[in-house]
C-alpha positions in Angstrom: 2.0 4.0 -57.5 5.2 2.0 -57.0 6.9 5.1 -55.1 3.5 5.8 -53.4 3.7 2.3 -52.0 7.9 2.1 -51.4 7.0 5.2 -48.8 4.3 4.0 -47.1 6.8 1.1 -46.3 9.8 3.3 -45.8 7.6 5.5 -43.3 6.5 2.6 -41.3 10.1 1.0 -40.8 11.4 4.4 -39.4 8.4 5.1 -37.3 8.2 1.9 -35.4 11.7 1.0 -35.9 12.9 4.1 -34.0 10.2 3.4 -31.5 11.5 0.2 -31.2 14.4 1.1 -30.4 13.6 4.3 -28.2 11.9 1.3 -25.7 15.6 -0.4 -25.2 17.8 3.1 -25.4 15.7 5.2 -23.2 13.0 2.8 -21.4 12.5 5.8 -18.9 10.7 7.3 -21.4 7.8 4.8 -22.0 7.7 5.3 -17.9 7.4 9.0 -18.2 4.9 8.3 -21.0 2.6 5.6 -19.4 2.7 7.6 -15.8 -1.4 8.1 -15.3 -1.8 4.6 -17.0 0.5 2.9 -14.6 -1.2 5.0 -11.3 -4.2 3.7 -12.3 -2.9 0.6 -13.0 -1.8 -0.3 -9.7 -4.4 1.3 -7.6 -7.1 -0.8 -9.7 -4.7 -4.2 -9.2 -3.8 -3.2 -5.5 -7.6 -2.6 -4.9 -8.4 -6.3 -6.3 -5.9 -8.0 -4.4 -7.1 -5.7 -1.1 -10.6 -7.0 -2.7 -9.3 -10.9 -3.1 -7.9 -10.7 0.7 -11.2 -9.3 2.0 -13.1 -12.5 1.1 -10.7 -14.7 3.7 -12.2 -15.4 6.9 -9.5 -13.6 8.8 -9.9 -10.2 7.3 -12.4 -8.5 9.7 -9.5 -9.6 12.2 -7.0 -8.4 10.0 -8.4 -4.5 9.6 -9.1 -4.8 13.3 -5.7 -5.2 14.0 -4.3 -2.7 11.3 -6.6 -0.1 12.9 -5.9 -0.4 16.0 -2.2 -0.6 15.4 -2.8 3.0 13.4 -4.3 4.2 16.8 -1.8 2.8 18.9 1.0 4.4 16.8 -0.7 7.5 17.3 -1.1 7.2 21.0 2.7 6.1 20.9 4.2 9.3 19.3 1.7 11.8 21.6 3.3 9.8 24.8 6.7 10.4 23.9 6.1 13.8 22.7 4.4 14.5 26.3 8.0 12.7 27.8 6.0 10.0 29.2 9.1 7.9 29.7 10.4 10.1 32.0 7.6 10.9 34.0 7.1 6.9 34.1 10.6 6.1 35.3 9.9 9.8 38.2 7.6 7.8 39.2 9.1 4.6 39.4 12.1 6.5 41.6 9.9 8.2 43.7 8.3 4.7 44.9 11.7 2.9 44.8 14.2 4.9 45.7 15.9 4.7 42.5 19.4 6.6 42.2 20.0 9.5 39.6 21.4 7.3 37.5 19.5 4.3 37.6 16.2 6.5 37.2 18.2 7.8 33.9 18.7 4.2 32.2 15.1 3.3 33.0 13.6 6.1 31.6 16.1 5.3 28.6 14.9 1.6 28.6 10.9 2.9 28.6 11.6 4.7 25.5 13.6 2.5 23.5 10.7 0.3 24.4 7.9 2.6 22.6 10.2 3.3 19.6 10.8 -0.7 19.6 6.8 -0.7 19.5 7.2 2.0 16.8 9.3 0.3 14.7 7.2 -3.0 14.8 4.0 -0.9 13.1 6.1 0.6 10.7 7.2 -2.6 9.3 3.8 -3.6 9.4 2.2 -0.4 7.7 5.4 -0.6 5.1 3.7 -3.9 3.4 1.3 -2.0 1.7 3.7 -0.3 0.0 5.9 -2.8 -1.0 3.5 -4.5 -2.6 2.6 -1.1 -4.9 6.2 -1.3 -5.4 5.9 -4.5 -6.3 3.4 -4.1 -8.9 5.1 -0.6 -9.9 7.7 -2.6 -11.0 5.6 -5.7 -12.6 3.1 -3.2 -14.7 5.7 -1.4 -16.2 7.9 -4.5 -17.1 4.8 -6.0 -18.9 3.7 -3.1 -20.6 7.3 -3.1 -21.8 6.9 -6.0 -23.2 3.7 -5.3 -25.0 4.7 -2.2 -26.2 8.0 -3.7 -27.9 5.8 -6.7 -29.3 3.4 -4.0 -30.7 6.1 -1.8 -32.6 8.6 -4.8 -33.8 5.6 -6.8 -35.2 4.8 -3.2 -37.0 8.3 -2.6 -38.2 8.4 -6.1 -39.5 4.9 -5.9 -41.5 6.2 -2.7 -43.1 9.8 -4.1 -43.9 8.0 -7.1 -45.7 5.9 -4.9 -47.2 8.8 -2.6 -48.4 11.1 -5.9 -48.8 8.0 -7.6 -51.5 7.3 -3.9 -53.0 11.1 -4.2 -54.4 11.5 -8.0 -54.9 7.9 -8.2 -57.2 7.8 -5.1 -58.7 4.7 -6.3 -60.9 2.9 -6.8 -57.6 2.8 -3.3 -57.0 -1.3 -3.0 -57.6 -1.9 -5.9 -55.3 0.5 -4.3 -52.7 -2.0 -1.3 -51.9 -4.1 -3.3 -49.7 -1.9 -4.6 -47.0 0.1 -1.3 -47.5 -3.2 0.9 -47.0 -4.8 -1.5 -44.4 -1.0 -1.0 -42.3 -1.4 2.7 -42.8 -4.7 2.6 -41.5 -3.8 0.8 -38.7 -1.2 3.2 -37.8 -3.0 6.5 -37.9 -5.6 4.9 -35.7 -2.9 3.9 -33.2 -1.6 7.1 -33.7 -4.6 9.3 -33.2 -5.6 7.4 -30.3 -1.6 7.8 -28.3 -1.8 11.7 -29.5 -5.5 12.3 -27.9 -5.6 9.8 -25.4 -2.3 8.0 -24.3 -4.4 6.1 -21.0 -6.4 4.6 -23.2 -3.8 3.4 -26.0 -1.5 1.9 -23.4 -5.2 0.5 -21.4 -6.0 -0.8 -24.8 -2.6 -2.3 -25.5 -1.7 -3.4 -21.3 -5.0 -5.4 -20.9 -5.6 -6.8 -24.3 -8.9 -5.3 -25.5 -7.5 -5.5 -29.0 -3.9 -8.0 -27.9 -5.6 -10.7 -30.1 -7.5 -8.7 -32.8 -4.9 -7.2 -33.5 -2.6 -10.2 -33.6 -5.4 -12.0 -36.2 -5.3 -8.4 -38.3 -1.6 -8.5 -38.6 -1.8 -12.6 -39.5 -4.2 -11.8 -42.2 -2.1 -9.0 -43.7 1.5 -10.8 -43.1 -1.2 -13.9 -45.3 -1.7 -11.0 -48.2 1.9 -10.7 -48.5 3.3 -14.3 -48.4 0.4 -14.8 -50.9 2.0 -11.8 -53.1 5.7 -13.0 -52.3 5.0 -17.2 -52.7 1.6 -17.6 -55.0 1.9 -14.9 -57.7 -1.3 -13.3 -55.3 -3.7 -15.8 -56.9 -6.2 -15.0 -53.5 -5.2 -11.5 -53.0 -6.5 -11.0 -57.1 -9.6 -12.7 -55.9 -10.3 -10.3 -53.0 -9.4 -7.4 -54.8 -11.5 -8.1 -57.7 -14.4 -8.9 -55.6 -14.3 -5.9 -53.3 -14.2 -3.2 -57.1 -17.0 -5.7 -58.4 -19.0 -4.9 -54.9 -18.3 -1.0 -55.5 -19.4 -1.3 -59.2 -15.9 -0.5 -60.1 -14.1 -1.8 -63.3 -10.5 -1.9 -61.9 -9.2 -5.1 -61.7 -5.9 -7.3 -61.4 -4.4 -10.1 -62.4 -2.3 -12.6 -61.1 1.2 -11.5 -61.0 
């Protein structure tokens, strides 16, 4: 039982430990990992800020503009393509006189004009994408984050567990609960990364269990300080009252 128990833990600290570290060493991976989560990510967040900013009384203006600045780009790139400059400034001689030269620089001056124009709409259309950027780089930063809280608060239930295992070795019995529930919650974790990594790192990014989970590990890291600190005076109780509520006559005492 004891050796049972001493692996659980052992597998557990090496798991999420070298996970842990993997998110520090090689961070690209998590990236490489998390890729269709974090494409969906930040279309969904870039859609509800698009969604936020579509509420202000200035929007209708606002797509007006963008759409016709879209057009007008177009309309831009098919004059200069047709060497409207030129034919412009031909005309512009024709009427004026203009020398050789002269008709040359004004032509110039026409198109540095429309590529000026140009410019202005690409800066303009380029602020949608630095905002994805922007949130590019904000989702995967926070996920990150949650990730590395999610392993190192694993690694460190399994080294107390591990740590308690060899420090009360007459607590071994009362040990296979918070051992087998942190198993559990592993395989779980597990099984839902292997067939479905969206919705582990959806699950973990945007806190559907953040919190449950947090209470599950207080209540488990509460079975071990009980073990470690009160000779497992309420982990006996719960033990003995879960085999008494299966008819079972295994019981425990106080270690």
């Amino acid at each position: 039982m004891s050796t049972t128990l001493r692996s659980i833990g052992l597998f557990g600290i090496l798991l999420f430990g070298v996970l842990f570290a993997v998110t520090y060493v090689s961070p690209e991976k998590i990236e490489k990992s998390a890729k269709g989560f974090v494409k969906y990510q930040i279309e969904k967040e870039v859609r509800e800020k698009q969604q936020r900013i579509s509420e202000s009384s200035v929007t209708n203006k606002a797509l007006s503009i963008a759409k016709r600045l879209g057009v007008e780009s177009e309309q831009i790139q098919e004059d200069l393509a047709n060497d409207l400059p030129e034919k412009i400034a031909s005309v512009i001689a024709s009427m004026c006189g203009y020398d050789c030269e002269r008709k040359k620089a004004l032509a110039q001056s026409i198109t540095s004009g429309y590529l000026d124009r140009i410019k202005s709409i690409e800066i303009a259309q380029d602020t949608l994408g630095n905002l994805i950027k922007g949130k590019y780089i904000e989702i995967v930063s926070n996920l990150k984050l949650d990730l590395r809280i999610f392993l190192g608060s694993n690694f460190l239930m399994f080294l107390i567990l591990l740590g308690v295992s060899l420090a009360k070795p007459k607590a071994i019995a009362h040990l296979f609960l918070p051992g087998v529930l942190l198993l559990t919650a592993t395989i779980l974790a597990s099984a839902i990364y292997i067939f479905g990594q969206d919705w582990f790192y959806t699950i973990l990014y945007n806190d559907y269990m953040g919190f449950g989970y947090l209470a599950y590990i207080a209540v488990l890291f509460g079975v071990l300080v009980d073990i470690a600190l009160n000779k497992a005076r309420v982990t006996t109780e719960v033990i003995n009252g879960i085999a008494n509520a299966v008819g079972s006559a295994f019981s425990v005492i106080p270690c």
